[in-house]
N, CA, C and O atoms as a Tinker XYZ file with bonds, in Angstrom:
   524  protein
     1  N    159.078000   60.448000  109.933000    73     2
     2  CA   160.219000   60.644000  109.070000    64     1     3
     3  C    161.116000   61.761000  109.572000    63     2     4     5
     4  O    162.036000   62.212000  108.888000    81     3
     5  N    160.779000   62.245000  110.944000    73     3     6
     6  CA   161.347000   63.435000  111.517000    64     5     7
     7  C    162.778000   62.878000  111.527000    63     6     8     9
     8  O    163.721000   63.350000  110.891000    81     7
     9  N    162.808000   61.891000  112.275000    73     7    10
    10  CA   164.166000   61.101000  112.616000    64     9    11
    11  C    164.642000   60.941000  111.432000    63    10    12    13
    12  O    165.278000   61.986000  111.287000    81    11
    13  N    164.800000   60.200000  110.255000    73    11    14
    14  CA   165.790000   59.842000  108.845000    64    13    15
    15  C    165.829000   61.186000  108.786000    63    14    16    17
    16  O    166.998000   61.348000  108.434000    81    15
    17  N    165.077000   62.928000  108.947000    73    15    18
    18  CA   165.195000   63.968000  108.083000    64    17    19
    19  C    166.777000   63.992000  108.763000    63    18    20    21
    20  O    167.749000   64.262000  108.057000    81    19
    21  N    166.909000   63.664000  110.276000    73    19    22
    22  CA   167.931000   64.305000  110.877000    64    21    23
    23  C    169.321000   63.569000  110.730000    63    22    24    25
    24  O    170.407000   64.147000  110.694000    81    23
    25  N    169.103000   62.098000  110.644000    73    23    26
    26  CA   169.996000   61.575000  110.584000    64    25    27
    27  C    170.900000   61.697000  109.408000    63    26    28    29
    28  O    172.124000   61.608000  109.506000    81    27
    29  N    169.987000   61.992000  107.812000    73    27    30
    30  CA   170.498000   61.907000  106.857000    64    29    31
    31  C    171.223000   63.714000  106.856000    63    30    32    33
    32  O    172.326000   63.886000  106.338000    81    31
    33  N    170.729000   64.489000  107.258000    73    31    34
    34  CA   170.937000   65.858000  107.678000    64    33    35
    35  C    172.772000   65.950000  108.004000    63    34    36    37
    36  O    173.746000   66.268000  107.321000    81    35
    37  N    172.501000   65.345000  109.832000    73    35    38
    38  CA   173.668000   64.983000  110.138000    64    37    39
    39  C    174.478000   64.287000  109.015000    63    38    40    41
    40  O    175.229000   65.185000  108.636000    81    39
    41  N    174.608000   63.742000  108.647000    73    39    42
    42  CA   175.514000   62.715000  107.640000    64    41    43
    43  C    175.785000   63.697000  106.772000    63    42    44    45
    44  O    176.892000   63.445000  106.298000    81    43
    45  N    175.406000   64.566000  106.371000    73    43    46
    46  CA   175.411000   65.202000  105.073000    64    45    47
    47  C    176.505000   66.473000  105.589000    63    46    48    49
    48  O    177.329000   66.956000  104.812000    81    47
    49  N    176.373000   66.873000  106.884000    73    47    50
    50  CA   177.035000   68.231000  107.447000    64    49    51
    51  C    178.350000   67.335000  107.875000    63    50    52    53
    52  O    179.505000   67.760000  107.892000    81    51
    53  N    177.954000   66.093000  108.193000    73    51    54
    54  CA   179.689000   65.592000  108.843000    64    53    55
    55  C    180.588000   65.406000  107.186000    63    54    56    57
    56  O    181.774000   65.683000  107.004000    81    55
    57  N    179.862000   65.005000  106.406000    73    55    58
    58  CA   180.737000   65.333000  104.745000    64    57    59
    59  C    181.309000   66.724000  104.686000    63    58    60    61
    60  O    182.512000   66.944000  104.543000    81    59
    61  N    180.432000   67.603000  104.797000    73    59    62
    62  CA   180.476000   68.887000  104.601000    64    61    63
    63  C    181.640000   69.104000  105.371000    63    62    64    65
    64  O    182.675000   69.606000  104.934000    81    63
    65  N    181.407000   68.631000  106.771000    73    63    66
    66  CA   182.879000   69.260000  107.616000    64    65    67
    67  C    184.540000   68.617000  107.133000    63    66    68    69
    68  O    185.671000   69.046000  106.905000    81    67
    69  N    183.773000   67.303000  107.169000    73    67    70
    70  CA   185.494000   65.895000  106.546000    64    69    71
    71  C    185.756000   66.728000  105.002000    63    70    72    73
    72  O    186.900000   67.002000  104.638000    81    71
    73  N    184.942000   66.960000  104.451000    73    71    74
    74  CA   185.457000   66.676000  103.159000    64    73    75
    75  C    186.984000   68.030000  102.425000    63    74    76    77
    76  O    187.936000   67.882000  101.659000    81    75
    77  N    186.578000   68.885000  102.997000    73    75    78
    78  CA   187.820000   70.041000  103.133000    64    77    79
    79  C    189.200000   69.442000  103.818000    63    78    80    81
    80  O    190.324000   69.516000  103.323000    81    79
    81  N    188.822000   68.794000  105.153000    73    79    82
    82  CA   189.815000   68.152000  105.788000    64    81    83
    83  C    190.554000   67.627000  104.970000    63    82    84    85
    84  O    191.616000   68.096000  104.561000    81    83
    85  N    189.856000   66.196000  104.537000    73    83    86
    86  CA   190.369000   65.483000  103.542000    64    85    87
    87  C    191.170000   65.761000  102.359000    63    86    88    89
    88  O    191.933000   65.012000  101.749000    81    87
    89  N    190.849000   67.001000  102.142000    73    87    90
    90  CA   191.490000   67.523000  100.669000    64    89    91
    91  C    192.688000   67.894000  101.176000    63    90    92    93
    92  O    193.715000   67.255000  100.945000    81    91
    93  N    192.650000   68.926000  101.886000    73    91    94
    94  CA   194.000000   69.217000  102.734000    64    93    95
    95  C    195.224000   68.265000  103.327000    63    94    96    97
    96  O    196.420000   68.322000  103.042000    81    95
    97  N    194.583000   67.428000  104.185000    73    95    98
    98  CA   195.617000   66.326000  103.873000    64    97    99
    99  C    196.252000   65.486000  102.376000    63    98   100   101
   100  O    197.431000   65.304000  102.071000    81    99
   101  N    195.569000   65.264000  101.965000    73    99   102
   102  CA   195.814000   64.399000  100.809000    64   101   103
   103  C    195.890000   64.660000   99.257000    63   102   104   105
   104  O    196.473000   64.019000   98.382000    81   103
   105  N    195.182000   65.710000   99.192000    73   103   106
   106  CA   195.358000   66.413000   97.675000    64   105   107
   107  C    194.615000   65.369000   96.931000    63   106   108   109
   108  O    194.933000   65.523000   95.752000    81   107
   109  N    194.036000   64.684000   97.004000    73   107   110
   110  CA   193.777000   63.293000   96.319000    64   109   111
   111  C    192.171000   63.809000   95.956000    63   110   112   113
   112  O    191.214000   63.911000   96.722000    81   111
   113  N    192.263000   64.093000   94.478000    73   111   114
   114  CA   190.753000   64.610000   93.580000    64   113   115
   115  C    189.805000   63.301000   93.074000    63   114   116   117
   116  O    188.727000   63.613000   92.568000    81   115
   117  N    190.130000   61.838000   93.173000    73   115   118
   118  CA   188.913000   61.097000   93.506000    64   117   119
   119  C    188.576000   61.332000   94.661000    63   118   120   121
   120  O    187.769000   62.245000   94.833000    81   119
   121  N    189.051000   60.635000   95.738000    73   119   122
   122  CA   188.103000   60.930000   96.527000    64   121   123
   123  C    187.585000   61.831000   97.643000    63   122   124   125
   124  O    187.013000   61.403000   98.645000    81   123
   125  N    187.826000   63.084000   97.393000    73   123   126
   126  CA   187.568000   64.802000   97.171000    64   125   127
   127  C    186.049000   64.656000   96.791000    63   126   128   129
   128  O    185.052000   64.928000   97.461000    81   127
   129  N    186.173000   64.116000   95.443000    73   127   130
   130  CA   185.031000   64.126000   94.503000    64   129   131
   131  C    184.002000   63.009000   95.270000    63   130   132   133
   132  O    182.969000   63.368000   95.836000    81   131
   133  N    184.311000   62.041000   95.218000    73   131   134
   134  CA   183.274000   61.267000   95.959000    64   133   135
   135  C    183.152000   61.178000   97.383000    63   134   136   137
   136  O    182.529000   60.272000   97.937000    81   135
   137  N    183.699000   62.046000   97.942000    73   135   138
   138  CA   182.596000   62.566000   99.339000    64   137   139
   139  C    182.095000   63.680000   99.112000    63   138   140   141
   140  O    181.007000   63.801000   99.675000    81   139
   141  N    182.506000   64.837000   98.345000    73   139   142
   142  CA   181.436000   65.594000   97.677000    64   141   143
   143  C    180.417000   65.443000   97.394000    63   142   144   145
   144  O    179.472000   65.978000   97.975000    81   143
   145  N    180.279000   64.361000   96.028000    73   143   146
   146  CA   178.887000   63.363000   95.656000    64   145   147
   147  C    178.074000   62.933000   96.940000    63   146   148   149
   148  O    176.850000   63.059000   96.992000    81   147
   149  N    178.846000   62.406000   97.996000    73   147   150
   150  CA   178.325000   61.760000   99.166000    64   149   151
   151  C    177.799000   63.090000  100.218000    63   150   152   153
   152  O    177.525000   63.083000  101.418000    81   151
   153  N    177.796000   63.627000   99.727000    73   151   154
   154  CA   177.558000   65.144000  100.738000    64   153   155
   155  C    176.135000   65.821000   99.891000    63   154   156   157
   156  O    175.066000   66.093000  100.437000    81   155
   157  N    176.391000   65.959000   98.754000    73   155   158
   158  CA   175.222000   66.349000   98.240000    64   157   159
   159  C    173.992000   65.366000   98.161000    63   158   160   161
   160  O    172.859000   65.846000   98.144000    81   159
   161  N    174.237000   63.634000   98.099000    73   159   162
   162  CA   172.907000   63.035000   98.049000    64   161   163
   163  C    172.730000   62.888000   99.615000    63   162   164   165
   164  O    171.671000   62.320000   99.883000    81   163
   165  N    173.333000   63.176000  100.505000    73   163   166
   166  CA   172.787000   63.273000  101.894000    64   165   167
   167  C    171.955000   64.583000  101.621000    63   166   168   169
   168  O    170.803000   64.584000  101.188000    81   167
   169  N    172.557000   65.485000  101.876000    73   167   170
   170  CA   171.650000   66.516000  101.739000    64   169   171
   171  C    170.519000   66.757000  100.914000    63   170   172   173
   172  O    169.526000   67.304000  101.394000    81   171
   173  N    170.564000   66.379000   99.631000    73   171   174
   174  CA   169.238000   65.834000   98.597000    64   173   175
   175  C    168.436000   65.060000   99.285000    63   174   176   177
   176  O    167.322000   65.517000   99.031000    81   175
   177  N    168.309000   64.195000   99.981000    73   175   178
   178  CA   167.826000   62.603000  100.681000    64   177   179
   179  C    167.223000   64.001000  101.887000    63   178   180   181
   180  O    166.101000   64.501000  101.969000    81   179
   181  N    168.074000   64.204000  102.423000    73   179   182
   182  CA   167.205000   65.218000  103.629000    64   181   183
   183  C    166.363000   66.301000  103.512000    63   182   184   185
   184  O    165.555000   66.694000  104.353000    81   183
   185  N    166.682000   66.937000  102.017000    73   183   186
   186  CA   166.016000   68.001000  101.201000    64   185   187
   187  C    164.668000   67.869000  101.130000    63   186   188   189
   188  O    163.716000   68.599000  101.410000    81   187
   189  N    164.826000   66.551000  100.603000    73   187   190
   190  CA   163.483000   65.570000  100.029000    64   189   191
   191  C    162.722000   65.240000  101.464000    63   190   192   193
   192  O    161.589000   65.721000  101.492000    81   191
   193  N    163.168000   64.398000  102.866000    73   191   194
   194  CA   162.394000   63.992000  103.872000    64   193   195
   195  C    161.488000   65.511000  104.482000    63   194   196   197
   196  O    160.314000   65.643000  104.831000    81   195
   197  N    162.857000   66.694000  104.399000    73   195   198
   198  CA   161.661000   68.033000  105.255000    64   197   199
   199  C    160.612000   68.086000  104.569000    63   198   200   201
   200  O    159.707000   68.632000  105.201000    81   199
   201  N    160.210000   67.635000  103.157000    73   199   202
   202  CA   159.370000   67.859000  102.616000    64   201   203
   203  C    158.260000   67.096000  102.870000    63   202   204   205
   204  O    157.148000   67.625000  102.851000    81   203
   205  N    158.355000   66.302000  103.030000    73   203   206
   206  CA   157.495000   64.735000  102.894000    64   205   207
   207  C    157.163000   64.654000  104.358000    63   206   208   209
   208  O    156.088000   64.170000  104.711000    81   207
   209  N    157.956000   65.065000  105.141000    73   207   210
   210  CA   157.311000   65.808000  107.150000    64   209   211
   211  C    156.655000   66.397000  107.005000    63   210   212   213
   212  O    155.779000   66.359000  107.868000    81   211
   213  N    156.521000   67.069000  106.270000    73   211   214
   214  CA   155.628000   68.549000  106.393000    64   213   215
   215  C    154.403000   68.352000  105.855000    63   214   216   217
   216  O    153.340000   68.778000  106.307000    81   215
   217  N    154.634000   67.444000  104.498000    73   215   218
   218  CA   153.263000   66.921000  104.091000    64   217   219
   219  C    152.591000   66.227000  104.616000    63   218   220   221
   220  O    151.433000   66.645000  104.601000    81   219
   221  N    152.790000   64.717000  105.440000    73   219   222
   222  CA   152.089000   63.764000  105.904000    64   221   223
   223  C    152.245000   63.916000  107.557000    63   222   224   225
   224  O    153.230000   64.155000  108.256000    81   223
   225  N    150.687000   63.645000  107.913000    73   223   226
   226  CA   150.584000   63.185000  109.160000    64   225   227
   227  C    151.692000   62.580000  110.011000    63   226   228   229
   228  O    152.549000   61.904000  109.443000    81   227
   229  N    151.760000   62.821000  111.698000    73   227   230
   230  CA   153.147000   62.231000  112.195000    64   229   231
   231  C    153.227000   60.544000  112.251000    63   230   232   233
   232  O    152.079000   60.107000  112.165000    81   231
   233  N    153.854000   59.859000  112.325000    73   231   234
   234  CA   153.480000   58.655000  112.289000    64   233   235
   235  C    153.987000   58.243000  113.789000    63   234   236   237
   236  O    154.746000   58.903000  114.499000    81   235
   237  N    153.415000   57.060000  114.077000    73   235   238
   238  CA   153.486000   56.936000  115.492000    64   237   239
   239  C    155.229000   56.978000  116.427000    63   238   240   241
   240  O    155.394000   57.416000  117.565000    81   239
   241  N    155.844000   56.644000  115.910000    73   239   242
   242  CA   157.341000   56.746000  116.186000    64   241   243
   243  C    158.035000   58.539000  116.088000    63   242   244   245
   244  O    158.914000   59.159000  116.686000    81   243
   245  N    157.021000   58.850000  114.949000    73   243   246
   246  CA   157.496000   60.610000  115.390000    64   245   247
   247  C    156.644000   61.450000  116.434000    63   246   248   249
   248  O    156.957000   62.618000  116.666000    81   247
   249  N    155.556000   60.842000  117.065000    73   247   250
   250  CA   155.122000   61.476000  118.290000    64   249   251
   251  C    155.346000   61.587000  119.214000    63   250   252   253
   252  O    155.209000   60.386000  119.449000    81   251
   253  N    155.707000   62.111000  120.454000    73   251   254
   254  CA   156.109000   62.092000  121.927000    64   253   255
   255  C    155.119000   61.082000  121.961000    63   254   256   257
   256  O    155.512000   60.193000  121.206000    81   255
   257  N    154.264000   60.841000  122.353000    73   255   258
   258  CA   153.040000   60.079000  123.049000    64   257   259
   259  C    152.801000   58.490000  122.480000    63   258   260   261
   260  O    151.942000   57.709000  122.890000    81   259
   261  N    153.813000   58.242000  121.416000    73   259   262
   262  CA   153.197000   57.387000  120.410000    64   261   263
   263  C    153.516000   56.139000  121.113000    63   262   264   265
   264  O    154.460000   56.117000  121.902000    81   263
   265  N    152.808000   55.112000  120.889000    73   263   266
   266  CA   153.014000   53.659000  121.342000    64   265   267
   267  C    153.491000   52.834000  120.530000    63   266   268   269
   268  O    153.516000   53.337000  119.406000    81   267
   269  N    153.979000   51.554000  120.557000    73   267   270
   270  CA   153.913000   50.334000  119.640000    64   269   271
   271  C    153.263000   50.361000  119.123000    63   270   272   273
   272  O    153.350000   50.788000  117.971000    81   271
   273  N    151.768000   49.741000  119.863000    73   271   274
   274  CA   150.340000   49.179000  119.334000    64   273   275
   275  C    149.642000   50.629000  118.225000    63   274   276   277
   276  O    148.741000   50.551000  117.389000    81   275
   277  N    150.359000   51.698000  118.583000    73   275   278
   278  CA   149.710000   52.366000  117.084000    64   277   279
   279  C    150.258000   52.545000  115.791000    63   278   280   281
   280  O    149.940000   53.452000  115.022000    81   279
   281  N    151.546000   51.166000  115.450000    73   279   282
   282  CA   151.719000   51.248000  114.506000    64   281   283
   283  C    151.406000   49.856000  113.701000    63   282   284   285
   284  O    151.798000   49.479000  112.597000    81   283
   285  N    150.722000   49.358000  114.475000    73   283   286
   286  CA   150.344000   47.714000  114.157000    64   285   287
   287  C    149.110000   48.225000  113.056000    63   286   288   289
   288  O    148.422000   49.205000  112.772000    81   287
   289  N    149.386000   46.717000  112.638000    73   287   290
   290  CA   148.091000   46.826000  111.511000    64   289   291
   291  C    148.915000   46.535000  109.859000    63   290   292   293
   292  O    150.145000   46.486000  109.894000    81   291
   293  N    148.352000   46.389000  108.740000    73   291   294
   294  CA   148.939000   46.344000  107.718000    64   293   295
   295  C    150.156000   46.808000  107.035000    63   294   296   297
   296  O    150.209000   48.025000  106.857000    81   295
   297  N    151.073000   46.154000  106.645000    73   295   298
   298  CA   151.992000   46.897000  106.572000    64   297   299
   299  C    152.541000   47.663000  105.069000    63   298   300   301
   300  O    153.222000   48.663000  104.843000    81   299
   301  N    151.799000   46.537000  104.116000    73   299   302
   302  CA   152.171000   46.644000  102.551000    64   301   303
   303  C    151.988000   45.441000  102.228000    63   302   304   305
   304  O    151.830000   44.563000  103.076000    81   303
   305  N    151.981000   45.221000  100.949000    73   303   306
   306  CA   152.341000   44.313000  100.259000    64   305   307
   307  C    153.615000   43.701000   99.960000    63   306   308   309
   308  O    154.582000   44.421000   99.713000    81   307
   309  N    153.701000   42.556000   99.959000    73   307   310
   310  CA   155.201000   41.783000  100.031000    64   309   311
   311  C    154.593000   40.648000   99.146000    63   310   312   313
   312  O    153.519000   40.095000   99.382000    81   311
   313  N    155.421000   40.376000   98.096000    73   311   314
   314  CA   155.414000   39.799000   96.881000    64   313   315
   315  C    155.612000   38.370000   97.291000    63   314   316   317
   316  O    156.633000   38.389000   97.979000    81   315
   317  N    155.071000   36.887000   97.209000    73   315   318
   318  CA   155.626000   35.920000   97.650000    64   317   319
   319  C    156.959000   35.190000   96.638000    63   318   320   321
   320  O    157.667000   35.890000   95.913000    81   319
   321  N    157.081000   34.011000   96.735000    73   319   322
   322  CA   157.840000   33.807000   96.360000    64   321   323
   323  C    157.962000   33.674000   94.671000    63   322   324   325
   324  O    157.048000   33.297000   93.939000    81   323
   325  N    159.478000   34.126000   94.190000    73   323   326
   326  CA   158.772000   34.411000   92.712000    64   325   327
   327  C    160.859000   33.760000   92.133000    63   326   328   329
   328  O    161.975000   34.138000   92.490000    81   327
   329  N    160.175000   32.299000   90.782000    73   327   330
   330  CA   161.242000   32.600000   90.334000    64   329   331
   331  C    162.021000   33.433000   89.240000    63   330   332   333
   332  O    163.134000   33.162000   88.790000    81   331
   333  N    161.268000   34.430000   88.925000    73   331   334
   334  CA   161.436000   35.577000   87.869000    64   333   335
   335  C    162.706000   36.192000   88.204000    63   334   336   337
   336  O    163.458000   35.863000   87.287000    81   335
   337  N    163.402000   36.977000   89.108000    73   335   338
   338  CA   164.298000   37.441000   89.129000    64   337   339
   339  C    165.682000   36.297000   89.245000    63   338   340   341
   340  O    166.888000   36.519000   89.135000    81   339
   341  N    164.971000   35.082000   89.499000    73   339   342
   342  CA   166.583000   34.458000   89.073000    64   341   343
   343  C    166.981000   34.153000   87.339000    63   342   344   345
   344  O    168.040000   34.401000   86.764000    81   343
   345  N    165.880000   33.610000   86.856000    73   343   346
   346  CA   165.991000   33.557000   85.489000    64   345   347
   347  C    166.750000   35.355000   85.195000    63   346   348   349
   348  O    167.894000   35.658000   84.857000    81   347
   349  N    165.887000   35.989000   85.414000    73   347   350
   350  CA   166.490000   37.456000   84.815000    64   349   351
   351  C    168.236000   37.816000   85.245000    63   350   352   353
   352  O    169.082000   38.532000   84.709000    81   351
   353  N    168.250000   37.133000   86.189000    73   351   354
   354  CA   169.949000   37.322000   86.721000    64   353   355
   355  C    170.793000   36.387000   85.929000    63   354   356   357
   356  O    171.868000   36.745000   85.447000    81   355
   357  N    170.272000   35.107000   85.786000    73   355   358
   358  CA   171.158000   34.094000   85.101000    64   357   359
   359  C    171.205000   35.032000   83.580000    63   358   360   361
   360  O    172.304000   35.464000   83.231000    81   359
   361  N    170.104000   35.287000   82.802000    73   359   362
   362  CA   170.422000   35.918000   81.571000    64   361   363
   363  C    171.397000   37.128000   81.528000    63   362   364   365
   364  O    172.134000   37.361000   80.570000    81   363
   365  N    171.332000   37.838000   82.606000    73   363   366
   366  CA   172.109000   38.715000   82.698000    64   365   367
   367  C    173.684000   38.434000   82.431000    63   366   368   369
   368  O    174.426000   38.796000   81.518000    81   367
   369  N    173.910000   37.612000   83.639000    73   367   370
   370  CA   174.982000   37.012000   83.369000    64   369   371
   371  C    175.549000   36.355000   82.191000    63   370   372   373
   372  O    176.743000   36.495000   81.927000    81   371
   373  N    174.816000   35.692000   81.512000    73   371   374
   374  CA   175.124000   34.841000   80.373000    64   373   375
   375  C    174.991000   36.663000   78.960000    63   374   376   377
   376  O    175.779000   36.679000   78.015000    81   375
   377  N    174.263000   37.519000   79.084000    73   375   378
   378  CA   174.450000   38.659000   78.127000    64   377   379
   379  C    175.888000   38.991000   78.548000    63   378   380   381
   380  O    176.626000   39.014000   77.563000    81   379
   381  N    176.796000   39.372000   80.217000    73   379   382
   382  CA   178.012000   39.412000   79.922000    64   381   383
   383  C    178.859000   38.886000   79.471000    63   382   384   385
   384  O    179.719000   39.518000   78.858000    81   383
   385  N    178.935000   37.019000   79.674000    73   383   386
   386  CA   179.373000   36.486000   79.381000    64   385   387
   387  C    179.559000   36.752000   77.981000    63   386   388   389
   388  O    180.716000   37.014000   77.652000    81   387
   389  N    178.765000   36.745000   77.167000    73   387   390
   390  CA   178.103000   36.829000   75.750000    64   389   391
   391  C    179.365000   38.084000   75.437000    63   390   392   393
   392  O    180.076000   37.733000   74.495000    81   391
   393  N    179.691000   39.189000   75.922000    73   391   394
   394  CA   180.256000   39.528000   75.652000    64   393   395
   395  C    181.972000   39.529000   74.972000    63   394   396   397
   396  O    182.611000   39.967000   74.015000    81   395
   397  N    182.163000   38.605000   76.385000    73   395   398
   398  CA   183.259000   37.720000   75.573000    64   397   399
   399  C    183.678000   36.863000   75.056000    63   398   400   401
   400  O    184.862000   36.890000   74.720000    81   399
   401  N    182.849000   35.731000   74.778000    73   399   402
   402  CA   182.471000   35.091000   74.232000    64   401   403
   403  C    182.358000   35.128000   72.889000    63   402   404   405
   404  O    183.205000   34.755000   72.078000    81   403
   405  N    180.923000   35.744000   72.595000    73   403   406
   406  CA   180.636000   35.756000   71.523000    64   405   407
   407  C    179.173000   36.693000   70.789000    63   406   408   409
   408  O    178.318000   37.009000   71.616000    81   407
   409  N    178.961000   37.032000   69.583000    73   407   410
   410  CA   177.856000   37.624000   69.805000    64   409   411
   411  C    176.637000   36.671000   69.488000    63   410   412   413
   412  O    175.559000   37.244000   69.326000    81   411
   413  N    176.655000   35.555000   69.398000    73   411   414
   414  CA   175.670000   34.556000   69.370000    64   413   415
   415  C    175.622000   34.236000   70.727000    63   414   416   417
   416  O    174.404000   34.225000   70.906000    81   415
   417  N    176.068000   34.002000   71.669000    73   415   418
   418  CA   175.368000   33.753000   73.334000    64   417   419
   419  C    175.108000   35.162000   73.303000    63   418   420   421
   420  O    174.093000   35.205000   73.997000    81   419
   421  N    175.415000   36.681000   72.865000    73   419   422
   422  CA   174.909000   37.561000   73.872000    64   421   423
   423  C    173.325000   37.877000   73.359000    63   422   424   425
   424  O    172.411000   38.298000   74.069000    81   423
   425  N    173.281000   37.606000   72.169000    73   423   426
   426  CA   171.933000   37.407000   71.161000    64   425   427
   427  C    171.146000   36.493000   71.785000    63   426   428   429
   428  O    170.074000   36.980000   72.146000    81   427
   429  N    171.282000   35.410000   72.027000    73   427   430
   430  CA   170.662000   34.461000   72.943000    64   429   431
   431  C    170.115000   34.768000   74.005000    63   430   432   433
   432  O    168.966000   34.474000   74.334000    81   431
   433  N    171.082000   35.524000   74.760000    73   431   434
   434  CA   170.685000   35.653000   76.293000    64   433   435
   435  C    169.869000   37.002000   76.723000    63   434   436   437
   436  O    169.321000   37.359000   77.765000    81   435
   437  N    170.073000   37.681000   75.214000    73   435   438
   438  CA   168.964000   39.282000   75.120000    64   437   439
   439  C    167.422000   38.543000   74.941000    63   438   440   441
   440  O    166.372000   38.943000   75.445000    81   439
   441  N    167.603000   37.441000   74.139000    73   439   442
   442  CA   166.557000   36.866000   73.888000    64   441   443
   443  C    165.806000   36.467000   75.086000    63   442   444   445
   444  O    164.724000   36.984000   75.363000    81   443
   445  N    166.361000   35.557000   75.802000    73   443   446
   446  CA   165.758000   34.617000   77.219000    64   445   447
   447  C    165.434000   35.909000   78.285000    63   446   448   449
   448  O    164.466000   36.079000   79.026000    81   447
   449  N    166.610000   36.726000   78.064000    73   447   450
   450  CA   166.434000   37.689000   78.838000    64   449   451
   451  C    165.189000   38.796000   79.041000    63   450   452   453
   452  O    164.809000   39.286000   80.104000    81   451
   453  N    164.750000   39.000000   77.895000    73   451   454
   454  CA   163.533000   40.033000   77.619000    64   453   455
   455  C    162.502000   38.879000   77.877000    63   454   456   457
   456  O    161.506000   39.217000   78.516000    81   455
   457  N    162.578000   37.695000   77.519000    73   455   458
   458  CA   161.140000   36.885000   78.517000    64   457   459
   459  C    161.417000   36.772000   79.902000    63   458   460   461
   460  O    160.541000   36.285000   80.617000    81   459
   461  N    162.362000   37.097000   80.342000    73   459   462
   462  CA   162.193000   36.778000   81.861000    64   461   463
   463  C    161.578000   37.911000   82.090000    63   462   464   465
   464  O    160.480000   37.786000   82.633000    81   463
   465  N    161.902000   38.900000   81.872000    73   463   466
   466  CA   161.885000   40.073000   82.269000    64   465   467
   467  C    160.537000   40.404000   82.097000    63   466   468   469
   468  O    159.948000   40.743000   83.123000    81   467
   469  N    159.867000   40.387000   80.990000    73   467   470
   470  CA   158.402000   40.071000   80.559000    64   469   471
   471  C    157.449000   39.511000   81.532000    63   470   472   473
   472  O    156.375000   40.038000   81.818000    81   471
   473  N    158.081000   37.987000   82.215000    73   471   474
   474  CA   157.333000   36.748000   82.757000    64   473   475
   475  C    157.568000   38.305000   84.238000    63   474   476   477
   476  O    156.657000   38.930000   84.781000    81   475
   477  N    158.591000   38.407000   84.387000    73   475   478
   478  CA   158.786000   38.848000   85.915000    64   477   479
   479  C    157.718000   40.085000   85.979000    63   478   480   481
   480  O    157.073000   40.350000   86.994000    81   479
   481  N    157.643000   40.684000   84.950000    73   479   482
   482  CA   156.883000   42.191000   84.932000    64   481   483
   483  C    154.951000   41.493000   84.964000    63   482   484   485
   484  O    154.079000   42.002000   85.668000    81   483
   485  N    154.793000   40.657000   84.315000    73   483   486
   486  CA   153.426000   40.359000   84.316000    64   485   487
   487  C    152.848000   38.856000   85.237000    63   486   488   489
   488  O    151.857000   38.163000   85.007000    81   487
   489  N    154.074000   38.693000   86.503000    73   487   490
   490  CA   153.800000   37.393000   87.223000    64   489   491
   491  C    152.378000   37.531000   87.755000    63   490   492   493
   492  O    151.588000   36.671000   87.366000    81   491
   493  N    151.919000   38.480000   88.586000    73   491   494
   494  CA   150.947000   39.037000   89.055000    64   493   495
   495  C    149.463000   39.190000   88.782000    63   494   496   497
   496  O    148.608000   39.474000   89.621000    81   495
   497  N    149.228000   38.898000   87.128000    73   495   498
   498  CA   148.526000   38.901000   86.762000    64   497   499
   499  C    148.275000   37.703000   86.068000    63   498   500   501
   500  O    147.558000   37.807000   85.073000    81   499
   501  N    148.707000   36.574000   86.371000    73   499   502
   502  CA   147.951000   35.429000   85.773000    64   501   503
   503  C    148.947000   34.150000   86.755000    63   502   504   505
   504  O    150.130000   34.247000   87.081000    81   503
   505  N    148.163000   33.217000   86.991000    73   503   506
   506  CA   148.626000   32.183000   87.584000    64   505   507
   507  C    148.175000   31.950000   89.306000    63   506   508   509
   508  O    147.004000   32.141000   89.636000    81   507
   509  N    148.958000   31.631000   90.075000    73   507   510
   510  CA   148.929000   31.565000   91.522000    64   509   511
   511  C    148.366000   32.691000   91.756000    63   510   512   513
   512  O    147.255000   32.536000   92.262000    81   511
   513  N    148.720000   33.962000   91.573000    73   511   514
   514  CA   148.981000   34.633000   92.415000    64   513   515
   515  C    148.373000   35.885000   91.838000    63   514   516   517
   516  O    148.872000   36.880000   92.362000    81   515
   517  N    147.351000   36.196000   90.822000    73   515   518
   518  CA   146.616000   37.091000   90.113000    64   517   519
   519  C    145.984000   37.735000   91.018000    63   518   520   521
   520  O    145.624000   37.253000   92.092000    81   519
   521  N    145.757000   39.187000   90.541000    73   519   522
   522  CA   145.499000   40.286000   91.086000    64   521   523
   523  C    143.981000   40.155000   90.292000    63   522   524
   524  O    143.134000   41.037000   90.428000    81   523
């Protein structure tokens, strides 16, 4: 994580340098403000990686010596295929809709919506694919 500490580092000091620039030319207080914002979660994001270097072992890509073959092996878990998050998107959509519409579709679609969301939160534990 040596590398993201630096990259996000860098990113955060090139805000730091643009973002005065920017003001100076343009006077313009949005977006002043949001490379500001963009300057501080770089630097937060990098705040956070020196930390998390320092705690964990190097991993093979942060060693001089390190190879491919020592980063093989398991990687995580990866969820297969699941149709829970489309139901949860279609309700979504249909709760905005609902908005203008009416408050009987957005009632509806809070409804369908909290079972998807339900089905999506507890897929894992019953069916195909139980833990």
């Amino acid at each position: 994580m040596r590398k993201e500490f630096w990259i996000f580092l860098s990113c955060g000091v090139f805000f730091l340098i643009v973002t005065p620039i920017y003001w100076a030319v343009s006077h313009e207080v949005t977006g002043t403000v949001a490379m500001i914002m963009a300057m501080l979660l770089f630097f937060m994001t990098s705040f956070y990686l020196f930390f998390v270097t320092r705690a964990i072992p190097l991993r093979p890509e942060d060693r001089k010596d390190g190879e491919i073959a020592d980063g093989a092996g398991e990687l995580g878990f990866f969820p297969p295929y699941s149709w829970w998050p489309l139901a949860a998107a279609v309700c979504f959509g249909l709760i905005v809709v609902g908005f203008a519409i009416g408050w009987w579709m957005f009632i509806m679609a809070l409804v369908l919506g909290s079972f998807a969301v339900i089905g999506w939160t507890f897929e894992y534990y019953r069916g195909p694919h139980a833990h």
